[in-house]
Structures are given as structure tokens and as C-alpha cells.
C-alpha positions in Angstrom: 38.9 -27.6 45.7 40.6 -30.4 47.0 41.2 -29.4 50.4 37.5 -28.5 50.7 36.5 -31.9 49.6 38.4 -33.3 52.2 36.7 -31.5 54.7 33.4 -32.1 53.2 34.3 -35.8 53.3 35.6 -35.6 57.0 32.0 -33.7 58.0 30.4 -36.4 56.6 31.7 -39.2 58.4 31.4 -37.4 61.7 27.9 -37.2 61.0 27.7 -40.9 60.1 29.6 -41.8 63.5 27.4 -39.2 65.6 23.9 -41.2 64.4 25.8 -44.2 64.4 26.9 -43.6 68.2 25.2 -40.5 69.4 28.8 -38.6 70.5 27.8 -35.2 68.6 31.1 -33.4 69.4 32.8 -35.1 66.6 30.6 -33.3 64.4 31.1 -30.4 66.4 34.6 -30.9 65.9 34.4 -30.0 62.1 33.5 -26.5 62.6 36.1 -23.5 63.7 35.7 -21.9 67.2 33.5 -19.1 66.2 30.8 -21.2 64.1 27.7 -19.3 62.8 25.2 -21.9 62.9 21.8 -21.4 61.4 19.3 -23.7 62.0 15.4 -22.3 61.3 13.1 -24.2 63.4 15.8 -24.0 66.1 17.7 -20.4 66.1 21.3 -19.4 65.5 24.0 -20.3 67.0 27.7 -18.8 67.8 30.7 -20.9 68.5 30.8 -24.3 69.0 29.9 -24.3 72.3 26.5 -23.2 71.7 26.2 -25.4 68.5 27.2 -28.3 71.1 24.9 -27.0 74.2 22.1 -27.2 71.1 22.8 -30.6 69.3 23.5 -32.8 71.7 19.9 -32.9 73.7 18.4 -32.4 70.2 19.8 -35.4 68.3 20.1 -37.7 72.2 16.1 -36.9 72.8 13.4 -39.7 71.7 12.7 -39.8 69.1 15.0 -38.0 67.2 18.2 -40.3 68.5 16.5 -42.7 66.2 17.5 -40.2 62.9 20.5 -42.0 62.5 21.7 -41.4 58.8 22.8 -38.5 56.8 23.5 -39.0 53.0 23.6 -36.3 51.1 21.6 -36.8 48.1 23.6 -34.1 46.1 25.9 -31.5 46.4 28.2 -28.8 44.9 31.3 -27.3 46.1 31.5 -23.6 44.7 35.1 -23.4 45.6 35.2 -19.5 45.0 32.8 -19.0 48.0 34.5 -21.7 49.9 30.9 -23.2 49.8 29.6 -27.0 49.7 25.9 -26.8 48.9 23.6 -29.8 48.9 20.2 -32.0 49.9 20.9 -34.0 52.7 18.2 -37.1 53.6 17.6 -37.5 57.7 17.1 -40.9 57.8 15.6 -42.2 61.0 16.3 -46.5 61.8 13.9 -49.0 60.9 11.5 -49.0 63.3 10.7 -52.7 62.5 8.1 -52.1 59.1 11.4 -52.3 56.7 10.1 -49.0 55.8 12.0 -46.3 54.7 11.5 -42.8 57.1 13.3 -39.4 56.1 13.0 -35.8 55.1 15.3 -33.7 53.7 17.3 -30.1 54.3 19.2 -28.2 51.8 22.6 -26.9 53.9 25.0 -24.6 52.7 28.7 -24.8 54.6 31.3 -21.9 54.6 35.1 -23.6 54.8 37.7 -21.7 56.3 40.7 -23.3 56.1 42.2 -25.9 58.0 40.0 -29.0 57.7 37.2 -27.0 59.5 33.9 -25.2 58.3 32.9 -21.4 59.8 28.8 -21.5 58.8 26.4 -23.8 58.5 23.0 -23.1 57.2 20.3 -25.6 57.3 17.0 -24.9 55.4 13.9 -27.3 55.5 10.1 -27.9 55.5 9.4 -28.5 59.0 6.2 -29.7 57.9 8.0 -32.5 55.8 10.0 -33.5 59.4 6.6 -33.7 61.5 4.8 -35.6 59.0 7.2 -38.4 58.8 8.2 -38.1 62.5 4.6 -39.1 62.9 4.5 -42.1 60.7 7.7 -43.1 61.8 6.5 -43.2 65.2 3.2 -44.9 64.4 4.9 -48.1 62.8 7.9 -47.6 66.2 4.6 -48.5 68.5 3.3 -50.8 66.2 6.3 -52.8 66.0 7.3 -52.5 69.6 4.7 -51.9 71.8 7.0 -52.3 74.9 8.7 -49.3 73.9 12.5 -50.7 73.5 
């Protein structure tokens, strides 16, 4: 259990330093060679290099380079399955309303072994992620009209 946790805790601090700085291979970095990768709206993925050649002009492209934060609101590690299960908020900057902008996924992780993770599953409304894209650009033009 422990030595999952310590991955899970490792994940999520890649993922905090790729919104914080945009370099996505750390994050690609937590998974093992052969990564299954599930993502719904945007297919599956095998290996890290096609988990890399996918997330890194995803989360770089306006606007989504503005989805910055990743807290997990919950999670469980069943330690059996080697699985961390959990809500995770996308949490885009302040776009200069001091509102708050983010929609969540439910992902499931597979660990295998040595600090890195074999599957990850991400399930979502994609609904949920337009709608607040949408609001969250409106108040981005509102409050910066120049575009920077």
C-alpha cells in the first residue's frame, strides 16, 4: 500500500509541475513503457510515446494550457488490484473574474511496480468540460480583450 501511495503522490506532483510549467513528460514519466492509456473523448493510447505525441499539443494548445491544476477531490487505493481510484478537478487559471473554472474526471490507475503506473483510465462528461470551457473563455475576453 505504501509503495503505491508513493507513486500516487509522485503522479500528482508531476501533474502539478506539468500545469504549472507545461513540460508534460514528467508526467509521462510516471507511467511504464508500455502504458495503456484510455482517454474517451480522445482514444487510446499504447506506450508512452503515444501518450506523449497525444498530451503534449493537447494540454500546450489555447485554451487548454490555461487548465493548470489537478487536485484530486478523492480517491481510494484498492491495493489488491494495484488500483488508485478517484475524482480529479481540472482547474483552469483565473482568467481575471476571481472565478472559479473546472470539471471533473473520475480516473482509475493500474501500478506496476517500481514507482510507475501501467493504465490510466480517464472517464468524464465532455459536456461538463465544454460548458465551462465556454464560460471560462467568455470572462478570458472579458478580462483581457488584448488576448495576453
Amino acid at each position: 500500500m505504501e509503495e503505491i501511495e508513493a507513486a500516487f503522490e509522485r503522479y500528482k506532483e508531476a501533474a502539478a509541475e506539468a500545469g504549472r510549467t507545461g513540460d508534460w513528460d514528467l508526467f509521462v514519466e510516471c507511467f511504464t513503457d508500455d502504458v495503456d492509456y484510455v482517454e474517451h473523448h480522445y482514444g487510446t493510447f499504447k506506450g508512452r510515446h503515444q501518450v506523449r505525441d497525444w498530451i503534449v499539443p493537447a494540454m500546450t494548445a489555447f485554451p487548454v494550457d490555461h487548465m493548470k491544476f489537478f487536485p484530486w477531490n478523492w480517491y481510494s487505493i484498492d491495493a489488491a488490484r494495484g488500483w488508485v481510484i478517484g475524482e480529479v478537478a481540472n482547474v483552469m487559471d483565473d482568467p481575471g473574474d476571481g472565478q472559479v473554472y473546472q470539471a471533473a474526471n473520475w480516473t482509475r490507475l493500474v501500478y506496476a511496480g517500481d514507482g510507475l503506473f501501467s493504465e490510466e483510465e480517464d472517464v468524464y462528461n465532455p459536456t461538463e468540460f465544454a460548458e465551462m470551457m465556454r464560460a471560462w473563455l467568455k470572462a478570458y475576453k472579458a478580462h483581457r480583450p488584448d488576448g495576453s
